[in-house]
N, C-alpha and C positions, 0 to 999 in steps of 0.2 A: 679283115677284122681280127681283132687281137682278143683272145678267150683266154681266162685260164679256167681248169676243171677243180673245182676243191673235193678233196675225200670227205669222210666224215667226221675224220680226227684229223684233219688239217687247218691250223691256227691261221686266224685273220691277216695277222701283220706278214706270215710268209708269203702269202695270196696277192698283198697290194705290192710285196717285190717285187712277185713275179712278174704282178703287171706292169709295173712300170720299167722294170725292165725287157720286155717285149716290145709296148710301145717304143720306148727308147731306138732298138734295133732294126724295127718296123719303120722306122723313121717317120713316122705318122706324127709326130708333133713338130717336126723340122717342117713338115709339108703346109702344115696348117698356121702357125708361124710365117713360112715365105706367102703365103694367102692373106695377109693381113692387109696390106696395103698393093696400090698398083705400081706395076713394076715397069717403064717404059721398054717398049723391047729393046731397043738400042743397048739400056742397062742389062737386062736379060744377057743379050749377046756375050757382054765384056765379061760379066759374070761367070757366064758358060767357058769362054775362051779361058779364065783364069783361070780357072778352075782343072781345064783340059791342062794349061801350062803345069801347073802343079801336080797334077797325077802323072805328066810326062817325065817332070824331075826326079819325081818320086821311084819310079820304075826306072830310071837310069841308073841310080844312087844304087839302086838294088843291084842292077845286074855286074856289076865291078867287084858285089864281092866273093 
């Protein structure tokens, strides 16, 4: 669950940043989002596999330099 604490002298609009940037980070609206609709697993799979492809390239790219 994503909180923020306000002081007493802490303004509104830095408070809805904060939060929205937590959520953001929390990935909590990515999750609720991918919830929207039904995902066939077959899709799921491809998805997951792309995804693994792409973090692989990504840590290759990295490790050359």
């Amino acid at each position: 669950m994503v909180e923020v604490l306000l002081g007493e002298n802490d303004r509104l609009d830095w408070a809805l940043k904060q939060f929205r940037r937590k959520v953001k980070r929390s990935g909590l609206l990515r999750d609720m989002k991918k919830g929207r609709y039904y995902e066939k697993p077959s899709a799921a799979r491809k998805r997951k596999q792309a995804a693994a492809r792409r973090r692989k390239a990504r840590r290759a790219r990295g490790t050359r330099r």
